[in-house]
C-alpha positions as CSV (number, residue, x, y, z in Angstrom):
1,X,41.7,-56.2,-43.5
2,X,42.9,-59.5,-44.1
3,X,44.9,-60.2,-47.8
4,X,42.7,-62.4,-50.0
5,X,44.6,-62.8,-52.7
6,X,45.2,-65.8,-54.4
7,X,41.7,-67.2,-52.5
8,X,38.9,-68.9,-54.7
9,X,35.1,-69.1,-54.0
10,X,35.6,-71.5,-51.0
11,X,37.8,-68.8,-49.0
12,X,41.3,-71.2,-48.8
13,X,44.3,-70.1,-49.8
14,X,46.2,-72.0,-52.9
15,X,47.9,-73.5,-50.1
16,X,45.4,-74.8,-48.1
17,X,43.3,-76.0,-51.0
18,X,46.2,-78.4,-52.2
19,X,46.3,-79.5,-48.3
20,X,42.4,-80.4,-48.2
21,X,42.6,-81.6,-51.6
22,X,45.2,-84.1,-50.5
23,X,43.6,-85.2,-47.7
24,X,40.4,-85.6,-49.5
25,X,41.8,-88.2,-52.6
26,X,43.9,-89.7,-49.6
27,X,40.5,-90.6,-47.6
28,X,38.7,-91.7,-50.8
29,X,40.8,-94.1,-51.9
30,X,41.0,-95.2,-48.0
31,X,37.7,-95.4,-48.5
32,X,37.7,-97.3,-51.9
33,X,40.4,-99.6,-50.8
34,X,37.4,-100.8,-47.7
35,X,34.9,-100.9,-50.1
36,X,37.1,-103.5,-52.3
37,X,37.7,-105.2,-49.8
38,X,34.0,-105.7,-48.0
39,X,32.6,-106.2,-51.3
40,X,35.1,-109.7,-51.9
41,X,33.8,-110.9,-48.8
42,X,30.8,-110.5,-49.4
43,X,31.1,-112.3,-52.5
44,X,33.2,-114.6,-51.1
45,X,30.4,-115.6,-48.1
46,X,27.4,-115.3,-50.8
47,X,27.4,-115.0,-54.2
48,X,25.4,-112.1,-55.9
49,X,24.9,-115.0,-59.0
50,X,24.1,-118.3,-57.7
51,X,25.2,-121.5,-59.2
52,X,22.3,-123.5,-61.2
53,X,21.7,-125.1,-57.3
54,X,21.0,-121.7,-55.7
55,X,23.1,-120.7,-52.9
56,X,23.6,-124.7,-51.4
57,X,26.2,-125.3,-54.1
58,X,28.6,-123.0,-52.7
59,X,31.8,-124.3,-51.3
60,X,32.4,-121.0,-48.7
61,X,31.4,-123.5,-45.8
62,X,34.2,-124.8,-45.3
63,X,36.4,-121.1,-45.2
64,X,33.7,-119.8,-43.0
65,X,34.1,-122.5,-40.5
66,X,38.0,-122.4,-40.5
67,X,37.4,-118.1,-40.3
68,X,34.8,-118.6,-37.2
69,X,37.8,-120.9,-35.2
70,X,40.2,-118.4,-35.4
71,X,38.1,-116.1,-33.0
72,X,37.3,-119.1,-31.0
């Protein structure tokens, strides 16, 4: 029978516990790091708070145009 000691309620070994454990806070700050990220440009193309003229009174036009001519 295999040697269990040292294992905790999920079956992994110390070792491989610290190994998933790094991997895990590795991919959620990946993860967090996107998340930044897509939420500024989604800001950045539309504002969640409108100015006092709605939407038209953003300047992002201008960055969105100069964006769409790089793929162009």
């Amino acid at each position: 029978m295999a040697d269990n000691k040292g294992s905790g309620i999920s079956g992994l070994t110390e070792a491989e516990a610290k190994e998933f454990h790094g991997m895990f806070i590795t991919s959620f700050i990946a993860f967090t790091v996107v998340a930044i990220v897509a939420h500024f440009l989604a800001w950045q193309w539309r504002p969640w708070i409108p100015g006092p003229n709605g939407y038209e009174s953003s300047d992002i036009t201008p960055v969105l145009h100069q964006l769409t001519s790089m793929f162009t």
